[in-house]
C-alpha positions as CSV (number, residue, x, y, z in Angstrom):
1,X,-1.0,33.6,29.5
2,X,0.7,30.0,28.8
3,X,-3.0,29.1,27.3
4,X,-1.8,31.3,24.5
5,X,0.5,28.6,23.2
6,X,-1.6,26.5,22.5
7,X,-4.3,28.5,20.7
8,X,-4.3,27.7,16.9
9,X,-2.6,30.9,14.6
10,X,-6.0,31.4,13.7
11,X,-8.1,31.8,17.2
12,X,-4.8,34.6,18.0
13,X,-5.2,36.4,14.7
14,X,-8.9,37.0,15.8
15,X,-7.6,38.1,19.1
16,X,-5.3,40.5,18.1
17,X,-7.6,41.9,15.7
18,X,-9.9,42.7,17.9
19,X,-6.9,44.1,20.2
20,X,-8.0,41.7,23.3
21,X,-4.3,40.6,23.4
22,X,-0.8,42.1,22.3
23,X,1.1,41.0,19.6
24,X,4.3,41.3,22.8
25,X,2.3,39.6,25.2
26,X,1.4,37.0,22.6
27,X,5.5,36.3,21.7
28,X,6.6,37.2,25.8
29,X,3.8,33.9,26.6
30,X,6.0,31.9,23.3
31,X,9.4,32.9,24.9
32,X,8.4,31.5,28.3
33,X,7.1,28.6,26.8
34,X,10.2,28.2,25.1
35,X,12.7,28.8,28.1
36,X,10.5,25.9,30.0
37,X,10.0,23.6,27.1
38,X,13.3,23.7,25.0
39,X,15.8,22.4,27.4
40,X,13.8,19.1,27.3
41,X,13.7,18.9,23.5
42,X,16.1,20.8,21.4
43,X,13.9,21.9,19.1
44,X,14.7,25.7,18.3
45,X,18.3,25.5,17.9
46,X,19.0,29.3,17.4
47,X,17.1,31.7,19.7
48,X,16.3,35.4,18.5
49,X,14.2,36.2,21.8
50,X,14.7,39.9,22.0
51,X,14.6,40.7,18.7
52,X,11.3,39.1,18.2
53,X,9.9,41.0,21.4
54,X,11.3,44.2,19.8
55,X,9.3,43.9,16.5
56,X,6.2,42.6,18.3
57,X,6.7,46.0,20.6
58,X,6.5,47.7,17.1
59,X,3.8,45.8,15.5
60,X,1.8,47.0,18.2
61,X,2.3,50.1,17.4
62,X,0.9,49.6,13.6
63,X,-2.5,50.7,12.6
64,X,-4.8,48.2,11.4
65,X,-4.6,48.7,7.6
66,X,-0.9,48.0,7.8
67,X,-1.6,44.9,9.5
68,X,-1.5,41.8,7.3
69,X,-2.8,38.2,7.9
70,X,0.1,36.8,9.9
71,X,0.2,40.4,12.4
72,X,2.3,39.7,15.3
73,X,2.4,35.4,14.7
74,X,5.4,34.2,16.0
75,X,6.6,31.4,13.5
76,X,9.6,28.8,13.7
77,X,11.6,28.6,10.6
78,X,13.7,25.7,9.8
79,X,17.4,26.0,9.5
80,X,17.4,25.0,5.8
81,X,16.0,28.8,4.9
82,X,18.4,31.4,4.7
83,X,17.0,34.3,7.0
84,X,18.7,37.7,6.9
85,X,20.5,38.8,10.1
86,X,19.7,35.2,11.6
87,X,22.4,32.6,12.0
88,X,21.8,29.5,9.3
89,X,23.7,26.5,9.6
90,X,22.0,24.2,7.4
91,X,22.5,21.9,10.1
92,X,26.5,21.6,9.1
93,X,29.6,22.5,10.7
94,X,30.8,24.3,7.7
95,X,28.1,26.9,8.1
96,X,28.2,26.9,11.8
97,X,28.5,30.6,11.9
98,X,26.8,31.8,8.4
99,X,24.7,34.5,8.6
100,X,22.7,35.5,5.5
101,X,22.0,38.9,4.1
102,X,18.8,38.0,2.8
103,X,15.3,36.1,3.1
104,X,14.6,33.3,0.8
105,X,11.1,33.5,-1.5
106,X,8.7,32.5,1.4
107,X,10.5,33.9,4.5
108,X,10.3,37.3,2.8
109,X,6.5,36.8,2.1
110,X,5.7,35.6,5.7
111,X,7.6,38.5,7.3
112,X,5.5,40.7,5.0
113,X,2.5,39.5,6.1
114,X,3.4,40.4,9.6
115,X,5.1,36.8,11.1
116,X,7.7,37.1,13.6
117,X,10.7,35.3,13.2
118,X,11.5,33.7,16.9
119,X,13.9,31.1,15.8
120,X,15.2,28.8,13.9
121,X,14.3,25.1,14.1
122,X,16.6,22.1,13.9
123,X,17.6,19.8,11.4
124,X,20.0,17.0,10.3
125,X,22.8,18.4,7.9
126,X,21.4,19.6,5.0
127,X,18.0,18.3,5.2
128,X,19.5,14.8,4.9
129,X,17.3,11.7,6.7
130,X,14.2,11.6,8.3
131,X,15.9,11.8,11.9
132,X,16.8,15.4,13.0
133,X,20.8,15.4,14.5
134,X,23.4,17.2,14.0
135,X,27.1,17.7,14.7
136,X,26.2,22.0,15.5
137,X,23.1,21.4,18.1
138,X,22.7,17.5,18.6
139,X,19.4,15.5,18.1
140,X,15.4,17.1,18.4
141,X,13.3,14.8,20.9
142,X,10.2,13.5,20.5
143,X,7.8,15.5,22.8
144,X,5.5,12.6,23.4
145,X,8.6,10.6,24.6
146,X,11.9,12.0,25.0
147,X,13.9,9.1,24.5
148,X,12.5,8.5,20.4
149,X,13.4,10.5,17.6
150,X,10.7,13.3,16.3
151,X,11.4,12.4,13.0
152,X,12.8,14.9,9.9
153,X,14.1,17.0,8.4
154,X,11.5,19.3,9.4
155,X,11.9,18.0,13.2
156,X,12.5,21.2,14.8
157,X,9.6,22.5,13.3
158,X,7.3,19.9,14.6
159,X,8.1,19.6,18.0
160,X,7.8,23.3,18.5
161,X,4.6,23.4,17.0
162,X,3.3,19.8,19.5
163,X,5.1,21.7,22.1
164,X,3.1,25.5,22.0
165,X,6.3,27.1,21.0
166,X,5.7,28.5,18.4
167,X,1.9,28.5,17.0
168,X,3.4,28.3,12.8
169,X,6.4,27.0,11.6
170,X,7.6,25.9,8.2
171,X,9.6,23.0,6.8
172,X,10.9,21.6,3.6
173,X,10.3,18.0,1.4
174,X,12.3,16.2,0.3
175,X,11.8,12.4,1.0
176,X,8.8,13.3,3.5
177,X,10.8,16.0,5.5
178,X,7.7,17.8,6.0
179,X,5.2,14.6,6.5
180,X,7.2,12.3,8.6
181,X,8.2,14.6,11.5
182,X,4.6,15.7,11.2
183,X,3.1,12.2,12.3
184,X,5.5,11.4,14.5
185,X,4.7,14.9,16.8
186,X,0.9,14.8,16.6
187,X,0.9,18.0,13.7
188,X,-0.1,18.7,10.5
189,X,2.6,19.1,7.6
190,X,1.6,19.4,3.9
191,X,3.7,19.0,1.1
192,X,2.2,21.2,-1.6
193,X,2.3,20.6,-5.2
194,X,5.5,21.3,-7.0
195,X,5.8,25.1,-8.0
196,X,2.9,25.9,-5.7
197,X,5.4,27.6,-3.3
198,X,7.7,29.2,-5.5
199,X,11.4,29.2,-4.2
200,X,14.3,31.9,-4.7
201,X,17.2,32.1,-4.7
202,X,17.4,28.8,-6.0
203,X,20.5,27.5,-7.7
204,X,18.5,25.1,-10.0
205,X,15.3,26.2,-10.9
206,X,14.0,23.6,-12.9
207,X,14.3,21.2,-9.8
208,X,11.1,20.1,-8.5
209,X,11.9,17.3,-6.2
210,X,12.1,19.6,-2.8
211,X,9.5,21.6,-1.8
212,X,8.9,24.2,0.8
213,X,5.5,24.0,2.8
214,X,3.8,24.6,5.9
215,X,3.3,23.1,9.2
216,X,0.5,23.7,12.3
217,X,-1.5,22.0,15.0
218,X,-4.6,22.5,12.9
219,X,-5.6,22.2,9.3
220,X,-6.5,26.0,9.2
221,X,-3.6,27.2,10.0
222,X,-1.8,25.1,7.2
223,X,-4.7,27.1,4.9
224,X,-3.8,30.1,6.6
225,X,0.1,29.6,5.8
226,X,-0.6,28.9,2.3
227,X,-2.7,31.7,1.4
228,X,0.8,33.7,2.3
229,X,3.4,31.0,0.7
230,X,1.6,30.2,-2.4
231,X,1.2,32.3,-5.3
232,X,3.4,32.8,-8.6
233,X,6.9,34.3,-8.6
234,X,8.4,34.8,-12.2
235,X,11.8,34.2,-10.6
236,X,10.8,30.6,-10.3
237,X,10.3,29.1,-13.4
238,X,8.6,25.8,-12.4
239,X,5.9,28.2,-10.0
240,X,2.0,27.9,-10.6
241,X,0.2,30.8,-11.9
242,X,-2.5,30.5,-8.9
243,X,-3.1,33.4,-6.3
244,X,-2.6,31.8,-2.9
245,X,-5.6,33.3,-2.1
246,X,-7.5,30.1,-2.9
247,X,-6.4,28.9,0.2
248,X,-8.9,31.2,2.4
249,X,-11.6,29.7,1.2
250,X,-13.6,27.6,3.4
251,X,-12.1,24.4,4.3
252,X,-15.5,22.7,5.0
253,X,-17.0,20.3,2.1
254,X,-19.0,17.2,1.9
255,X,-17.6,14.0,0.4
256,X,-20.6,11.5,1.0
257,X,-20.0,9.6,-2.1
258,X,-16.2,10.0,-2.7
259,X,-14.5,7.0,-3.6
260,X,-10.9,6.9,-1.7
261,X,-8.1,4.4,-2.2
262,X,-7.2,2.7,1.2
263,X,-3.4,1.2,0.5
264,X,-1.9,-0.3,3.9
265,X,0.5,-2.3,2.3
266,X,1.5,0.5,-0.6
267,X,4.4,-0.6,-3.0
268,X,4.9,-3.8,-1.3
269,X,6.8,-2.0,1.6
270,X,7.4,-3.2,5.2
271,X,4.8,-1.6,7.4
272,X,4.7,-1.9,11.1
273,X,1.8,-3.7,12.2
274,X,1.2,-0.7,15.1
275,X,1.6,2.0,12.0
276,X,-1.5,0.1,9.8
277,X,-3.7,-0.9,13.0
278,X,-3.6,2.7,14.0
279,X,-4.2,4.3,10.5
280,X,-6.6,1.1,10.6
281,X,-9.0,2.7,12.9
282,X,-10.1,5.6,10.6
283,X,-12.2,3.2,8.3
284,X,-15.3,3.5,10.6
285,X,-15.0,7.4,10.2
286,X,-14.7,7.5,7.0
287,X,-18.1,5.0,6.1
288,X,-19.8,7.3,9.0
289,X,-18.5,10.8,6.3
290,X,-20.4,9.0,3.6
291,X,-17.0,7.7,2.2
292,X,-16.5,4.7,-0.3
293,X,-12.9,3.1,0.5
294,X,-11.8,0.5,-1.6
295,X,-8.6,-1.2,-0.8
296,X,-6.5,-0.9,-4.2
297,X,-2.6,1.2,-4.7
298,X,-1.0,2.2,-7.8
299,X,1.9,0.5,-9.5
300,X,5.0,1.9,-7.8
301,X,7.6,-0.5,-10.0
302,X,10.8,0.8,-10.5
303,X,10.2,4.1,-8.0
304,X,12.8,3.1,-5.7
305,X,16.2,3.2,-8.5
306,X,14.3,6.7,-9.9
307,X,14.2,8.4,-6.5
308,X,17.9,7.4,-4.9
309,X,19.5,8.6,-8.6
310,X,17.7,11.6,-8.8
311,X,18.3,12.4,-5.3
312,X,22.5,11.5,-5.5
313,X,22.3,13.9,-8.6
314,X,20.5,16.7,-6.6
315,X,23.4,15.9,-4.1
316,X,26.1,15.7,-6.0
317,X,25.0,19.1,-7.6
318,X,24.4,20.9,-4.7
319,X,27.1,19.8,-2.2
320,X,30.4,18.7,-4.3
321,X,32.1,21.5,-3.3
322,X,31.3,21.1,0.2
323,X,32.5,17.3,-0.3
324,X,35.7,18.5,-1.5
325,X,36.3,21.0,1.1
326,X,35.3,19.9,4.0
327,X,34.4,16.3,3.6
328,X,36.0,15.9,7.3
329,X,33.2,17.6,8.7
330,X,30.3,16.2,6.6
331,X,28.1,13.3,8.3
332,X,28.7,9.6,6.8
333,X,25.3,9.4,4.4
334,X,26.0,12.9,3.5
335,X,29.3,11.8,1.8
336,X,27.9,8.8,0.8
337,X,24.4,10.8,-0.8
338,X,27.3,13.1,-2.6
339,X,29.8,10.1,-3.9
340,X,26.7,8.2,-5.0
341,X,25.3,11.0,-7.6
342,X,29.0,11.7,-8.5
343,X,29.4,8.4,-10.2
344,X,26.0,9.1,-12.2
345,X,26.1,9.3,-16.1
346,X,24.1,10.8,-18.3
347,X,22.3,7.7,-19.6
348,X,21.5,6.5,-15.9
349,X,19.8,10.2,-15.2
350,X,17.9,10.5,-18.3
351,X,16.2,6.5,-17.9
352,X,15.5,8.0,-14.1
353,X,13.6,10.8,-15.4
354,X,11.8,8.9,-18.1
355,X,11.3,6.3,-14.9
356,X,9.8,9.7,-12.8
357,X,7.9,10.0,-15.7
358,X,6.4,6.5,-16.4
359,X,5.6,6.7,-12.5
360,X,3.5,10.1,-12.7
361,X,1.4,8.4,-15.3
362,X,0.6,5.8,-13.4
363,X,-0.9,7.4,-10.5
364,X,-2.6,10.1,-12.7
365,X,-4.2,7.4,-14.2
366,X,-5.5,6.1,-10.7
367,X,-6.8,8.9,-9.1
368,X,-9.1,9.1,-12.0
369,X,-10.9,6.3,-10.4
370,X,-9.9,7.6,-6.4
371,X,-10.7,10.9,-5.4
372,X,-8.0,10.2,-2.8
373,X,-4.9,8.0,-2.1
374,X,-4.8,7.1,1.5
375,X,-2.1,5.3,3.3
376,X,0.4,5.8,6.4
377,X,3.0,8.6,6.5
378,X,6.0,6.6,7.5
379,X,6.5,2.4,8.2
380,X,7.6,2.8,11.3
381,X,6.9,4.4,14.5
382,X,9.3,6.6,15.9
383,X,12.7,4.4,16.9
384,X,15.5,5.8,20.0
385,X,16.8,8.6,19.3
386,X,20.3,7.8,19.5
387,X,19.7,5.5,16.3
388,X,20.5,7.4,13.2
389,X,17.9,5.6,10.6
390,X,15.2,2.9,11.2
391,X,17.8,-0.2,10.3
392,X,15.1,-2.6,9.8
393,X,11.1,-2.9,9.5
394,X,9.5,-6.4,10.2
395,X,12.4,-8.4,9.4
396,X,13.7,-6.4,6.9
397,X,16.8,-4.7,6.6
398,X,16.9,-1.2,5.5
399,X,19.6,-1.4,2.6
400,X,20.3,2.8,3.1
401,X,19.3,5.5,5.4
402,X,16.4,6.5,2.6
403,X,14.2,3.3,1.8
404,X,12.6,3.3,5.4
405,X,10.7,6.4,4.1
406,X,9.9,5.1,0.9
407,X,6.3,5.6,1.9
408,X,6.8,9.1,1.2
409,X,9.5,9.6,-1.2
410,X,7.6,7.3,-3.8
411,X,4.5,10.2,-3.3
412,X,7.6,12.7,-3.7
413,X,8.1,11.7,-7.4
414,X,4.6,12.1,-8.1
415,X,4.7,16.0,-7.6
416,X,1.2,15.3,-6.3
417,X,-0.2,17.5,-2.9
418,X,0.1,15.2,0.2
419,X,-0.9,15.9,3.7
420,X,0.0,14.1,7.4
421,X,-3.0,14.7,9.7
422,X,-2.9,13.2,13.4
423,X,-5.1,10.1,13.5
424,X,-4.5,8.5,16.7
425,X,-1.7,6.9,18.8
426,X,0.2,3.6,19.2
427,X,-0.6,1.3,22.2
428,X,2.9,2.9,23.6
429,X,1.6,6.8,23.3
430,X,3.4,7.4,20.0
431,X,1.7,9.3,17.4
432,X,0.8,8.4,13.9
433,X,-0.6,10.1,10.8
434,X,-2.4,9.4,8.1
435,X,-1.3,10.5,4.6
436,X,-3.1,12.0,2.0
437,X,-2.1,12.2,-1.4
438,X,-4.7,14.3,-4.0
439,X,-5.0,14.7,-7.8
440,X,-2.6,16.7,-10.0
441,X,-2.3,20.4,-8.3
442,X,-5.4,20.0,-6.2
443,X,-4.4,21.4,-3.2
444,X,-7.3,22.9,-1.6
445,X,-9.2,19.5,-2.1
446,X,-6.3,17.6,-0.4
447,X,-6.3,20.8,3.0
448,X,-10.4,19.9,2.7
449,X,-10.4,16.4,2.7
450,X,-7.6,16.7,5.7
451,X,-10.0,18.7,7.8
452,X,-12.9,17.0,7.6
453,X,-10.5,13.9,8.8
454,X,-9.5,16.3,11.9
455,X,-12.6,16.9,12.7
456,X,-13.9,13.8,12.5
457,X,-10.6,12.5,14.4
458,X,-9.7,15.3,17.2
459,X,-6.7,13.0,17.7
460,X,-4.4,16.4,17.3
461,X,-5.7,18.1,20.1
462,X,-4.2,15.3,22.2
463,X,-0.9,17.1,23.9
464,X,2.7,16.3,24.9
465,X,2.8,16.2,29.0
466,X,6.0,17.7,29.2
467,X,4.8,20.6,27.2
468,X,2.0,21.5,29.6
469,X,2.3,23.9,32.4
């Protein structure tokens, strides 16, 4: 049964629908995996074992029209979400024993279509950094070695996925919370457009910075996700008026011809030289689809003052209260993230949005030319895991805990669809991923142009030792 965890969402949907396996024997082979695996890495930091045995018992018990297209999926959701009758810590002390009484937006609509919750996965506080610690479980190894950080937020999320754990987990994005932890386990996380997953409840609603998306092994199962996460939801205002339903269409297409931006050295920012040499070696695949790649990036001027305001503002406004409270029992760049966005006026937030702005223009402008944006997910491989933040890349020093990610967060101001898909390893063994970055809101594109890469790659069906039986 341990072959189960590492079958893609997809292969056990088709089981289970044609009833050749259980939706309990499918979660009992998860929860074995889990006891084996998690000790080593930390990764689902609150356990709801026998619950999610119980509603697989009853799922079973469901006849087939009742069945939707997650039936009996066990799925890892991050400790970010609020999940009703499941402990959510955001990660933080101060909510080291909150339990919610209700499902955010896209919890609610996985559970509906028949995901079972079977933990939650860790994260730093509050989402904050691209290195998953905390003060409430301690620090999320990297399955492919133990002693380096899996990246973050969304850490938890990845390494359950790269360990069989859990075959579908979600995340959040921020900075690259969903992209970074995804290249450096070997999986597959997509930061959708803004709006495409709405979000609720949702203090401001107008914010489109964060985003909640998807992670997998495979690019199918991301499409899979979507077609459940996506859609519109008036409660959101900022949320797309598309069906999710795009997202089962077929993922295969042919871009012989496509012209694709190739940007190792993107914005000017330090890259390690093992991060380009590996994304490096997908060149030769890419002339063998038929691809044009022309080296060329856009402008990215003035991104790095418009992303660390509007993120201290998002702070600020989200976590004063928790500043003033308990600011004992908040991590250092926490209270530093808050403090920084308190001393924010109104002239420096409106010349950051104009900034945003300016910055969206810009790269609208070149993907007129570039069908796709390519370039690596983070600068750096993955760094020990006792170090809190990559300090400095190729001589030079990281001034905060953010601008080793700027890589990512740049893309974040964008609003544009960006995907991490495995594309090979470091002379060490460490994973990297490649990112790619689409047109305004074209999403499916971005999931096709990310599969024909994985299948043209296979470097994702490469596993973590310790994870095997």
């Amino acid at each position: 049964m341990s072959e189960l965890c590492f079958k893609s969402a997809n292969e056990l949907a088709l089981l289970l629908r044609a009833r050749d396996v259980s939706a309990r024997e499918i979660m009992q082979a998860h929860l074995d995996q889990i006891e084996r695996v998690n000790p080593k890495v930390n990764a689902i930091c609150t356990l709801v074992g026998e619950r999610a045995l119980a509603e697989a018992s009853l799922a079973d018990n469901r006849a087939a029209s009742e069945r939707g297209p997650l039936f009996g999926l066990p799925i890892g959701i991050k400790d970010l979400a609020r999940t009703r009758g499941i402990t959510t810590t955001y990660g933080s002390p101060i909510y080291k024993n909150f339990v919610p009484s209700e499902d955010d937006l896209h919890v609610a609509r996985l559970k509906r279509a028949g995901a079972i919750i079977v933990g939650k996965t860790n994260t730093p506080e509050f989402g904050a950094g691209s290195q998953t610690f905390n003060a409430v479980f301690g620090e999320t190894r990297n399955p492919y070695d133990p002693a380096m950080t899996c990246g973050g937020s969304s850490g938890g999320s990845a390494v359950s996925l790269a360990c069989g754990m859990v075959p579908l987990a979600d995340g959040s994005d921020l900075g690259g919370s969903l992209r970074n932890p995804a290249s450096f386990c070997n999986v597959v996380g997509f930061r959708p457009s803004a709006g495409r997953v709405p979000q609720f409840p949702k203090e401001n609603g107008w914010e489109s910075l964060g985003v909640v998306g998807p992670m997998g092994r495979t690019v199918e199962d991301i499409a899979l996700l979507m077609s459940v996460m996506a859609g519109p939801d008036d409660r959101d205002p900022i949320s797309i008026a598309e069906s999710g339903q795009q997202f089962q269409r077929l993922l295969n297409a042919d871009f012989a011809g496509a012209v694709v931006a190739w940007s190792p050295e993107f914005g000017g920012y330090p890259f390690e030289k093992a991060v380009v040499d590996t994304c490096s070696t997908v060149l030769p695949t890419l002339a063998e689809m038929g691809v044009q790649v022309e080296s060329a990036a856009p402008d990215t001027s003035g991104a790095d003052e418009v992303f660390q305001v509007l993120r201290a503002a998002l702070f600020a406004g989200k976590h004063y209260k928790d500043l003033k409270r308990h600011r004992e029992d908040l991590k250092d760049t926490v209270v530093w993230n808050i403090e920084q966005g308190l001393k924010l006026n109104a002239l420096v937030l409106s010349r950051a949005q104009r900034g945003r702005t300016v910055i969206y223009q810009r790269f609208r402008e070149f993907l007129e030319k570039y069908e796709f944006l390519l370039l690596p997910v983070a600068q750096a491989l993955p760094f020990p895991v006792e170090q809190d933040f990559a300090r400095e890349i190729n001589g030079v020093k990281m001034a905060t805990y953010i601008d080793w990610m700027a890589s990512c967060y740049v893309i974040t101001l964008t609003g544009l669809p960006a995907v991490s898909v495995p594309c090979g390893f470091s002379e060490n063994g460490l994973p990297v991923g490649l990112q790619v970055v689409g047109r305004h809101q074209q999403d499916v594109a971005v999931l096709q142009f990310a599969f024909a890469l994985q299948e043209a790659l296979q470097a994702g069906r490469t596993r973590p030792q310790l994870a095997e039986v």
